[in-house]
Steps between C-alpha positions, in 0.01 A plus 500: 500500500776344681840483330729193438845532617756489190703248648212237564510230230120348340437132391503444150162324427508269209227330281513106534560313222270173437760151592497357157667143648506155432165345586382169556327317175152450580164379317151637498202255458145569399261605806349164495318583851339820401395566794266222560589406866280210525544134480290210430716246684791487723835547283388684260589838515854566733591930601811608590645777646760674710469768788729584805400525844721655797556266782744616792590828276627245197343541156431093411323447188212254420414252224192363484274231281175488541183280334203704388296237534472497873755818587725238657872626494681174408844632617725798613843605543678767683844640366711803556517554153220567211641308226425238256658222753242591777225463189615167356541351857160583580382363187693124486402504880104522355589258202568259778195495746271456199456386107564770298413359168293728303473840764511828414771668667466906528688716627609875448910589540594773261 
């Protein structure tokens, strides 16, 4: 066995302790979709979601809608940041291109 020197010094490893901090208030609906991703008509049934993509070595992130109907993505947005702003931007841009009355919005961001 090889033999540590008395004088060298070791890293004291300690547990982590869970970050019990101030989180944001938030509200869970009923799964209203359950996982029937087809529509009868155009507007019906809206998706969301968020993933990043690396362009020129830069982490940008990506909101989406999209219609189940036809698979159509009704908008996008690119941000530097995956936060609520870069969700509810993507959303009022949607709300604006078409008449939102009565869709089912679903998305997943816990």
């Amino acid at each position: 066995m090889d033999s540590v020197p008395c004088n060298q010094k070791f890293a004291v490893i300690r547990k982590k302790r869970p970050y019990y901090g101030k989180k944001e208030v938030y509200v869970i609906s009923g799964n209203l979709l359950n996982r029937d991703f087809h529509a009868s008509r155009a507007n019906e049934k809206w998706v969301t979601d968020i993933t990043y993509v690396i362009f020129n070595g830069q982490r940008l992130y990506l909101s989406a809608v999209k219609d189940l109907y036809n698979n159509e993505i009704i908008t996008y947005q690119l941000s530097q940041r995956n936060d609520l702003k870069l969700v509810m931007d993507t959303v009022k841009q949607a709300r604006k291109k078409r008449n939102v009355k009565g869709i089912l919005l679903h998305g997943e961001f816990l």
